[in-house]
C-alpha positions as CSV (number, residue, x, y, z in Angstrom):
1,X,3.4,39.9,-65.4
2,X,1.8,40.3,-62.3
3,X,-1.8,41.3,-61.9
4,X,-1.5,43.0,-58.3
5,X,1.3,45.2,-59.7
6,X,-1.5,47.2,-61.7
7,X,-4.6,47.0,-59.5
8,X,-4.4,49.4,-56.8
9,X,-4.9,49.0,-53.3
10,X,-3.9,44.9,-53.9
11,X,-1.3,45.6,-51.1
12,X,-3.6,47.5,-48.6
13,X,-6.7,44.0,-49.1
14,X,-3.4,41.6,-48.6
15,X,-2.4,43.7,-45.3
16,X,-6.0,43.5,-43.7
17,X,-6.6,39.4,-44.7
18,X,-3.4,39.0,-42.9
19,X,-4.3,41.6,-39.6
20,X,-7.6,39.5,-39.6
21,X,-6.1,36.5,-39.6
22,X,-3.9,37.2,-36.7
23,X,-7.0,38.9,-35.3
24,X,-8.7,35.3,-35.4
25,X,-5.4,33.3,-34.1
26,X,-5.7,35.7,-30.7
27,X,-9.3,35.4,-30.2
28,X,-9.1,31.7,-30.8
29,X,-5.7,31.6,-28.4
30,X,-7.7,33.8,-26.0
31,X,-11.0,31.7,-25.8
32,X,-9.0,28.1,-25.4
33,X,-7.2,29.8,-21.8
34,X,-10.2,31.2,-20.7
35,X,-11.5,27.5,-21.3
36,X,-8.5,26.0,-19.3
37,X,-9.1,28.6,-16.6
38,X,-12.7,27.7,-16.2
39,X,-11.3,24.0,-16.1
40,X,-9.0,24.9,-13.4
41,X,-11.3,26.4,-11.7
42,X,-13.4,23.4,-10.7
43,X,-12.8,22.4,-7.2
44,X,-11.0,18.7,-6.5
45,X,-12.0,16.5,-3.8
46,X,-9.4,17.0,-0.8
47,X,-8.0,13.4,-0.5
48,X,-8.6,12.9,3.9
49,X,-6.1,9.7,3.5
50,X,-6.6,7.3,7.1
51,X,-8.5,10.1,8.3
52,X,-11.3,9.0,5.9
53,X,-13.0,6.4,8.2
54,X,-13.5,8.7,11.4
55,X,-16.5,10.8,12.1
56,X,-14.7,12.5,14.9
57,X,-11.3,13.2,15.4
58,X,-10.0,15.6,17.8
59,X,-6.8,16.8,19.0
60,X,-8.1,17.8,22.5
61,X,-10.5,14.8,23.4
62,X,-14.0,14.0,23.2
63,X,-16.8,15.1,25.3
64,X,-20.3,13.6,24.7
65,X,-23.7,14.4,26.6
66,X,-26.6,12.3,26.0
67,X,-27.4,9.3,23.6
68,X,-25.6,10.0,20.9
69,X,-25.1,8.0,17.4
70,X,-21.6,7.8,15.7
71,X,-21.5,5.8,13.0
72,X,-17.6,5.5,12.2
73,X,-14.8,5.4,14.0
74,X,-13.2,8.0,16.5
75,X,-10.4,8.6,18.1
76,X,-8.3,12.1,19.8
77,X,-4.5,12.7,20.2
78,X,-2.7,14.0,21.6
79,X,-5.3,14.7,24.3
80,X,-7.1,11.2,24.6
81,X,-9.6,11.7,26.8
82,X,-13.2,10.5,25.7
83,X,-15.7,11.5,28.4
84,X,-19.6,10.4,28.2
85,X,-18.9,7.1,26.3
86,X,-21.4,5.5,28.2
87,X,-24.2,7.0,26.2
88,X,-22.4,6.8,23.5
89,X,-23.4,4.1,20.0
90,X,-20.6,3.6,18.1
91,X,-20.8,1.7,14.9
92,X,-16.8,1.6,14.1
93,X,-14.0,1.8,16.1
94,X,-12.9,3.6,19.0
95,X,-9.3,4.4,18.4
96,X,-8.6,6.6,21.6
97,X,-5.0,7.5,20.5
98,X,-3.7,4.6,19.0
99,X,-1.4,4.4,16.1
100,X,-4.1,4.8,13.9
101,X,-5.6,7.9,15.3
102,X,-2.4,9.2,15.4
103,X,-1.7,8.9,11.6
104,X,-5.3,9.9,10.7
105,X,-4.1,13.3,12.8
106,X,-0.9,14.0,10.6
107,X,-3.6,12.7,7.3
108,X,-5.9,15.5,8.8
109,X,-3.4,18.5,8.6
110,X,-2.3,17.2,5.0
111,X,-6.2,17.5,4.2
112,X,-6.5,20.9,5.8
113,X,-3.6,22.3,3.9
114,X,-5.2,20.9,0.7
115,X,-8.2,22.4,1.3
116,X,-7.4,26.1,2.3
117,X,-5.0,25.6,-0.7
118,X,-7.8,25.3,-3.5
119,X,-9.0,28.3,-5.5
120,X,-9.7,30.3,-7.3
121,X,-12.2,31.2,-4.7
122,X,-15.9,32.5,-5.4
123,X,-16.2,35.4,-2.2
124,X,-19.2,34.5,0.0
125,X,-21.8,36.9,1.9
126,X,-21.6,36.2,5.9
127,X,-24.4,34.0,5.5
128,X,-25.5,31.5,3.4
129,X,-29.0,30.9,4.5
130,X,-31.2,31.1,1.2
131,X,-28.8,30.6,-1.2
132,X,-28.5,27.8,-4.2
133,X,-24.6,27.4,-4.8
134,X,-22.8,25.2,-8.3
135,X,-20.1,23.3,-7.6
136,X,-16.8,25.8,-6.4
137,X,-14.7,27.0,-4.2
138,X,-16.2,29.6,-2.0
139,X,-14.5,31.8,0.3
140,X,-14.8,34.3,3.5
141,X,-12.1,36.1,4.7
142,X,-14.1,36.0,8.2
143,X,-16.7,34.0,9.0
144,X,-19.3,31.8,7.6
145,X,-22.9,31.5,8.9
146,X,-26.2,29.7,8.0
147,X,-29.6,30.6,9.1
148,X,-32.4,29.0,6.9
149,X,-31.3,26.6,4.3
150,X,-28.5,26.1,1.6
151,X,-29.1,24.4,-1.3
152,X,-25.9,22.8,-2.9
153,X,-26.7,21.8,-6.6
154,X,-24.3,19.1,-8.4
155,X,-26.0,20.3,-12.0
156,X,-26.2,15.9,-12.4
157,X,-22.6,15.6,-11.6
158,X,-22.6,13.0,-8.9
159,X,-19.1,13.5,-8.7
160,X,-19.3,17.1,-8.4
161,X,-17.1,19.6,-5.6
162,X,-18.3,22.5,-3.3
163,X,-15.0,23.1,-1.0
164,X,-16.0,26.3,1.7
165,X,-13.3,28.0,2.9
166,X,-13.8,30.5,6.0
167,X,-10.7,33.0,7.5
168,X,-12.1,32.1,10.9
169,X,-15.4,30.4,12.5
170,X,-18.6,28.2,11.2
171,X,-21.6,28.8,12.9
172,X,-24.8,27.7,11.8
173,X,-28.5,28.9,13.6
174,X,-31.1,26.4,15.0
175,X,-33.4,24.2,13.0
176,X,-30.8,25.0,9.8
177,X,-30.4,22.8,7.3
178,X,-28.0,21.9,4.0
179,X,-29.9,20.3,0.8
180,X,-28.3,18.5,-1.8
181,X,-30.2,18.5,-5.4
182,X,-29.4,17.0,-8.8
183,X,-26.7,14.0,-7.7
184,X,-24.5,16.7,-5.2
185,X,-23.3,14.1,-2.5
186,X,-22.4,15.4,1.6
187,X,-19.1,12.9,0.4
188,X,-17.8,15.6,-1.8
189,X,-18.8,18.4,0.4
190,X,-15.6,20.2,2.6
191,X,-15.9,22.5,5.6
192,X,-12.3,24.3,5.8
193,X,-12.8,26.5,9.3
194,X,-9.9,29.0,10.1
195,X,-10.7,28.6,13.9
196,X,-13.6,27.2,15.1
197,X,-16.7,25.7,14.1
198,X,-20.4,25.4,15.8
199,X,-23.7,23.2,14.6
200,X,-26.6,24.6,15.9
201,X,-29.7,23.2,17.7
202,X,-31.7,20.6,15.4
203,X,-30.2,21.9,12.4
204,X,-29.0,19.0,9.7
205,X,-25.2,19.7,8.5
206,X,-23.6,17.3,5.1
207,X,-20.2,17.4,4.5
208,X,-16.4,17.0,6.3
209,X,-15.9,20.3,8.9
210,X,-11.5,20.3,9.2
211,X,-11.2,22.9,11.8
212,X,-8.4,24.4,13.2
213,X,-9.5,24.4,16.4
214,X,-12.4,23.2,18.2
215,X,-15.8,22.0,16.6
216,X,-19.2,21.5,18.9
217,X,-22.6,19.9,17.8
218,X,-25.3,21.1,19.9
219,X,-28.2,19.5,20.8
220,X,-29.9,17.3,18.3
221,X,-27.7,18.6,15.5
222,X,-27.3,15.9,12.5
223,X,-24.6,15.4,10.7
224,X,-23.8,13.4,7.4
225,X,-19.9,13.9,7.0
226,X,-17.4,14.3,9.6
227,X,-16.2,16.7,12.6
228,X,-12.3,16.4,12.5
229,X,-10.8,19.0,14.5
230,X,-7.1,19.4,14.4
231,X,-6.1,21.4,17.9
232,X,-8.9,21.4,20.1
233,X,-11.7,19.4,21.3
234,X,-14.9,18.0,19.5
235,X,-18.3,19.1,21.6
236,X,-21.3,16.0,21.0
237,X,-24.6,16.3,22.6
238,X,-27.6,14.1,21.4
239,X,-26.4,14.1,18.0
240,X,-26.1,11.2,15.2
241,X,-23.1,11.7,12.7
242,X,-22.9,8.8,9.7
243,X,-19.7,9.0,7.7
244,X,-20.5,10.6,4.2
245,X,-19.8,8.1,1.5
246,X,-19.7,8.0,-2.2
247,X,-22.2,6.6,-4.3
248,X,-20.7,3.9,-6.5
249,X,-20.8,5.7,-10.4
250,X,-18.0,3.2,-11.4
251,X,-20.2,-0.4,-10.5
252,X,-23.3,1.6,-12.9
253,X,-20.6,2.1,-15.5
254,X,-19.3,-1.3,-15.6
255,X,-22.9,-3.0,-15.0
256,X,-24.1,-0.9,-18.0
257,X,-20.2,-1.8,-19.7
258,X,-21.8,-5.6,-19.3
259,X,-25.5,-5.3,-19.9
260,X,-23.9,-3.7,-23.3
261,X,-21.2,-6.7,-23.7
262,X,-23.5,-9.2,-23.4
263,X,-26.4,-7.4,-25.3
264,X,-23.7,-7.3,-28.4
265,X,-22.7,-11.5,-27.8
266,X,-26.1,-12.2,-28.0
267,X,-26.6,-10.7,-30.9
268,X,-23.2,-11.8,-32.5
269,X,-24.4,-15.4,-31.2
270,X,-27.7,-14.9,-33.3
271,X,-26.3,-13.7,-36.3
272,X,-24.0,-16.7,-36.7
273,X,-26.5,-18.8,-35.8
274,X,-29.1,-17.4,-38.8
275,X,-26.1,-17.3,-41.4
276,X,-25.3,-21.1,-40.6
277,X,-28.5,-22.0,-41.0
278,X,-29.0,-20.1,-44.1
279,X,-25.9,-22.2,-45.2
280,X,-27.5,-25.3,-44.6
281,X,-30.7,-24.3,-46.7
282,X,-28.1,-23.4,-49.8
283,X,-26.5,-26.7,-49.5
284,X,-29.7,-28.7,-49.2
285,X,-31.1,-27.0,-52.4
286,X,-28.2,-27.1,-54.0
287,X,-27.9,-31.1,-53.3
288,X,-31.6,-30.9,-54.6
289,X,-31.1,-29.5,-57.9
290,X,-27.8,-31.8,-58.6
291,X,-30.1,-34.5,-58.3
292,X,-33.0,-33.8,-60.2
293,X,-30.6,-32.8,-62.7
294,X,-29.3,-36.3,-62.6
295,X,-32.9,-37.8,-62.8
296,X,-33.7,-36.0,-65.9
297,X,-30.6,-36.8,-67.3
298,X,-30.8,-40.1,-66.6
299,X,-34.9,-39.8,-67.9
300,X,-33.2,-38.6,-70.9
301,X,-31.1,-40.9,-72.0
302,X,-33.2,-43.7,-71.5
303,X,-35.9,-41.9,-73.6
304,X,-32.9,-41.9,-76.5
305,X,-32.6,-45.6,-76.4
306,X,-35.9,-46.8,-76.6
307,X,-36.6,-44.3,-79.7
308,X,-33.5,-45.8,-81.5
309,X,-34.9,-49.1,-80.4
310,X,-37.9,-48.1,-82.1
311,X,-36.7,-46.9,-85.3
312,X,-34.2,-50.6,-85.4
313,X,-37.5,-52.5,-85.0
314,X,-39.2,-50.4,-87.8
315,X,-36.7,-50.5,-90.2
């Protein structure tokens, strides 16, 4: 006989453990795509391909004033024209429109298309000039500016990813500047301008500008990263551009991976070493006692023979 079928209200408890159950299967359901969707959110390096090596690529030629510092290669098509390259330093390769700067072109538009692509987006004020940004995806539907100082903060993710997206130009003011805290790296930094894009005076820029149009560095503007415009021309005047690279987080891993292999062998190494010669010790004493054994046994029966000796003589 069955208890519930006399205790009332047994159906009505069985009803709610089974609507709280399913009231915890939702939640849980709820929370673990609200999880992924934060995951997804994360921004992913845009992969520049052969475009990678250049610090400026254009698609309507170069035009330098001034000493200026590339250190990289550089290269325009279909415009080739490279004017002011006698005050120019160059550290890699001048491509003009060779092959090479002609595949780095299509690699560029790939890259561009990557990068508007990303999302979801985190909307951005007109100007960025005070603020301290995580890594993202940040969008404008116009344009971006920066007067002052933006701080870009990995949170101790070297490998961390701050992609900017902007409907149409870049410009930044005078004397501004771009800081990277806690591991962020200019590397994994990406500019994606809708039209055009301007450095201003003095001011220090990190990361990759892909603009859809033109891109000018004014005077004494310094860049770590790249200018890579796809249509128009690239603007230099007394600047110095380096190529943004990566720290290497892999060669720590695998020197630490090592410094921990060998660590372990050594240890291993002693450890055999101290149970062999623990072995040794056993095998000594044990050869020890065999023989002193043998002595007294030995002591013994000689001790036997001369008492029956004895005891012949006396009798």
């Amino acid at each position: 006989m069955k208890f519930s079928k006399y205790v009332p209200g047994t159906r009505r408890v069985r009803f709610a453990a089974s609507s709280l159950t399913a009231l915890v299967a939702l939640f849980s359901a709820g929370l673990l795509v609200a999880l992924v969707s934060g995951a997804q959110a994360a921004a992913v390096s845009v992969p520049l391909g052969t475009a990678d090596s250049f610090v400026v690529l254009a698609g309507a030629g170069i035009t330098n004033t001034g000493p200026t510092t590339l250190n990289g290669d550089i290269g325009a098509f279909p415009t080739t024209s490279i004017s002011g390259s006698g005050t120019l330093t160059i550290t890699g390769t001048n491509h003009a429109g060779d092959a090479v700067t002609q595949g780095s072109k299509t690699d560029l538009v790939t890259a561009y298309n990557t990068a508007a692509g990303e999302g979801p987006t985190s909307p951005i004020a007109a100007d960025l000039g005070g603020r301290n940004l995580a890594p993202g995806v940040y969008k404008s539907a116009s344009s971006i500016g920066l007067t002052g100082a933006l701080t870009l903060n990995a949170g101790g993710n070297p490998s961390a990813v701050f992609v900017f997206q902007a409907g149409s130009a870049l410009t930044t003011a005078s004397g501004s500047t771009i800081n990277l805290v806690n591991g962020a790296q200019a590397c994994n930094v990406f500019w994606q301008i809708g039209s055009s894009a301007t450095l201003g005076t003095g001011s220090t820029f990190r990361g990759s500008v892909l603009a859809l149009t033109s891109i000018t560095a004014t005077t004494g503007a310094t860049i770590e990263g790249r200018l890579l415009a796809r249509n128009g021309a690239v603007t230099l005047d007394t600047n110095t551009i380096t190529k943004a690279t990566c720290a290497g987080v892999t060669a720590t891993t695998a020197t630490s991976a090592t410094s921990r292999t060998t660590t372990t062998t050594s240890r291993t190494t002693t450890a055999t070493t101290s149970k062999a010669t623990a072995a040794k010790k056993k095998a000594a004493a044990a050869k020890k006692a065999a023989a002193a054994k043998r002595a007294a046994g030995a002591a013994t029966s000689a001790a036997a023979r001369e008492a029956l000796r004895l005891a012949a003589f006396t009798g």
